[in-house]
C-alpha positions in Angstrom: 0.0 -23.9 6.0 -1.8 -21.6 3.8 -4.8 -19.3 4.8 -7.5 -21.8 4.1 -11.4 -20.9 3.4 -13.3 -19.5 0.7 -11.7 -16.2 1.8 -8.7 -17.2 0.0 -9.8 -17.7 -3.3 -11.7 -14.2 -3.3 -9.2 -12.5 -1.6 -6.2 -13.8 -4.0 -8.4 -12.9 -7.3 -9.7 -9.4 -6.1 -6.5 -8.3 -5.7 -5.3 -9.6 -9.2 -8.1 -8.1 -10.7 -7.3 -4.5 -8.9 -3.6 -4.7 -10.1 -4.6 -5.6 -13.6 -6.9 -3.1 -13.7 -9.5 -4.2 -15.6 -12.3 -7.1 -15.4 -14.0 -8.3 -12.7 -13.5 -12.3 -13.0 -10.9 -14.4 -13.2 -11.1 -17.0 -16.4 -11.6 -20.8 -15.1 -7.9 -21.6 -15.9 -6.7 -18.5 -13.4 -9.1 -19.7 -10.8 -8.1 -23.9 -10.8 -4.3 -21.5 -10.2 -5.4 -19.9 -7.1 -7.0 -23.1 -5.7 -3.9 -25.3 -6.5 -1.7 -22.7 -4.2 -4.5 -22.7 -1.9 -4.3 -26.5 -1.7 -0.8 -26.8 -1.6 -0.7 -24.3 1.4 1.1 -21.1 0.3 -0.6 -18.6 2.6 -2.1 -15.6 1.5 0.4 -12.8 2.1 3.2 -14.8 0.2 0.9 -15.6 -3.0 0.0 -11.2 -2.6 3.4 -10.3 -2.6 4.4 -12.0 -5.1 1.6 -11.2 -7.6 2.2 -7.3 -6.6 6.3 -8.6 -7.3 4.9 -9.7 -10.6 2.4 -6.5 -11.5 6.0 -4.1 -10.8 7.7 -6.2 -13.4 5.0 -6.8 -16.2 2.0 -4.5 -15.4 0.5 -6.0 -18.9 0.0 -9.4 -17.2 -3.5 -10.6 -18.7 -3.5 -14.1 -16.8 -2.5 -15.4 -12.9 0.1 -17.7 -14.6 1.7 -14.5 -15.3 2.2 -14.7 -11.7 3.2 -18.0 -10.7 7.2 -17.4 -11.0 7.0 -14.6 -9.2 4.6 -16.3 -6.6 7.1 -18.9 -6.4 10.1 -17.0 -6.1 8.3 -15.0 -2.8 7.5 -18.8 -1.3 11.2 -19.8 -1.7 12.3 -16.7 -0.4 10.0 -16.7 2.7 11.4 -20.6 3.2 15.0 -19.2 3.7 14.4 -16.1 6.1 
């Protein structure tokens, strides 16, 4: 189960923000993102690794649906250790 709360959301979209490096918001369509992992339980660290997994590979990612490969390559891998 994911790390549920209004933390999450925050938490998950200030660090996109830092690793992007510019903005301060996330756009509606990145935030209905965040709250889909959050509702479908992927904790916190897993979706954070995997957007920093997606920043080393792209760092021109404009949008968090840049990250959502990456976010869901770090969940399956997490499932198999």
């Amino acid at each position: 189960m994911g790390n549920a709360g209004p933390d999450y959301v925050g938490t998950v979209a200030d660090y996109f923000v830092k690793q992007r490096g510019r903005g301060s918001m996330l756009s509606p369509a990145d935030l209905a993102i965040v709250a889909a992992w959050e509702r479908d339980g992927v904790p916190l660290n897993v979706v954070l690794r995997g957007i920093a997994a997606a920043f080393r590979r792209n760092p021109a990612i404009r949008s968090v649906a840049g990250c959502r490969a990456a976010v869901t390559a770090e969940l399956k891998r997490t499932r198999t250790l």
